[in-house]
N, C-alpha and C positions, 0 to 999 in steps of 0.2 A: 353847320348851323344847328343840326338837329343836339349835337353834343354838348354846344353852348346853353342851349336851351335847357335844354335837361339835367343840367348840373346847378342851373338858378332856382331859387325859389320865386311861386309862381307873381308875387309883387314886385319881384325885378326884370322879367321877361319883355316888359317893353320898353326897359332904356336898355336892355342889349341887345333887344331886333333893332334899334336906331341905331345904336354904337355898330352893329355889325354892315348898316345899311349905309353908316358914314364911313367906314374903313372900304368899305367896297367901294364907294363913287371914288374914294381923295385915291384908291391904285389904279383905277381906270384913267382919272386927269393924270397923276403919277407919268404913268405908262404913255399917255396919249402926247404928254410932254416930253418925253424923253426918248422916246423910240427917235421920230425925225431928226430930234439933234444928235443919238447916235448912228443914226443912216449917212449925216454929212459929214459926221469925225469919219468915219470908216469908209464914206467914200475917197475924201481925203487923203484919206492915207493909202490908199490903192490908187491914186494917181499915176505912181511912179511903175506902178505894175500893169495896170490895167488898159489896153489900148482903145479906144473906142465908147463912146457912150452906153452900149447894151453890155459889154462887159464889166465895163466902174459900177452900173448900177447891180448886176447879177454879180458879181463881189461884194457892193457893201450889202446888198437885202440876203445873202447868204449868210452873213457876219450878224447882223438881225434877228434871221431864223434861229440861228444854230443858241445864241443867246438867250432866245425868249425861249425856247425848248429846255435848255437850261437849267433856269428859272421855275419852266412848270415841272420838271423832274423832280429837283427841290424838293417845291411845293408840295409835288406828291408823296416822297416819302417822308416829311416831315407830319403831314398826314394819316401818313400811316404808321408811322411812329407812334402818332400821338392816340388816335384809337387803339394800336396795340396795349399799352399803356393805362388806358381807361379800362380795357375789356379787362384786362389783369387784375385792376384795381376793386372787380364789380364780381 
């Protein structure tokens, strides 16, 4: 946030804490939508593997974790990419 901030001039600083404050709620609904319907594809499909109800579910939320970890790995070094980048730039 602090990056985005800093690279605006100060009469645009409040439509890009909004812009930033609406990209952040629409990945939480994002995420908050899609996580459970990927919990029941993946348990699904560990049906045929999985015997037992404590292990379908400790299958599919492993499939879950390991995804959202993923995601925030990404996230992070796309991150850091991107300050590397700016510090270069400055």
């Amino acid at each position: 946030m602090a990056l985005v901030m800093a690279a605006l001039p100060d009469k645009s600083q409040g439509l890009a804490g909004g812009m930033v404050s609406a990209m952040r709620t629409l990945g939480i609904l994002t995420a908050a939508g899609a996580a459970p319907w990927f919990f029941a594809v993946r348990q699904a499909s560990h049906q045929h593997v999985a015997e037992g109800a404590a292990r379908l579910f400790v299958a599919a939320f492993s499939d879950i974790f390991l995804a959202s970890t993923s995601l925030a790995a990404c996230g992070l070094a796309l991150a850091l990419l991107l300050s590397t980048a700016t510090a270069r730039r400055q």
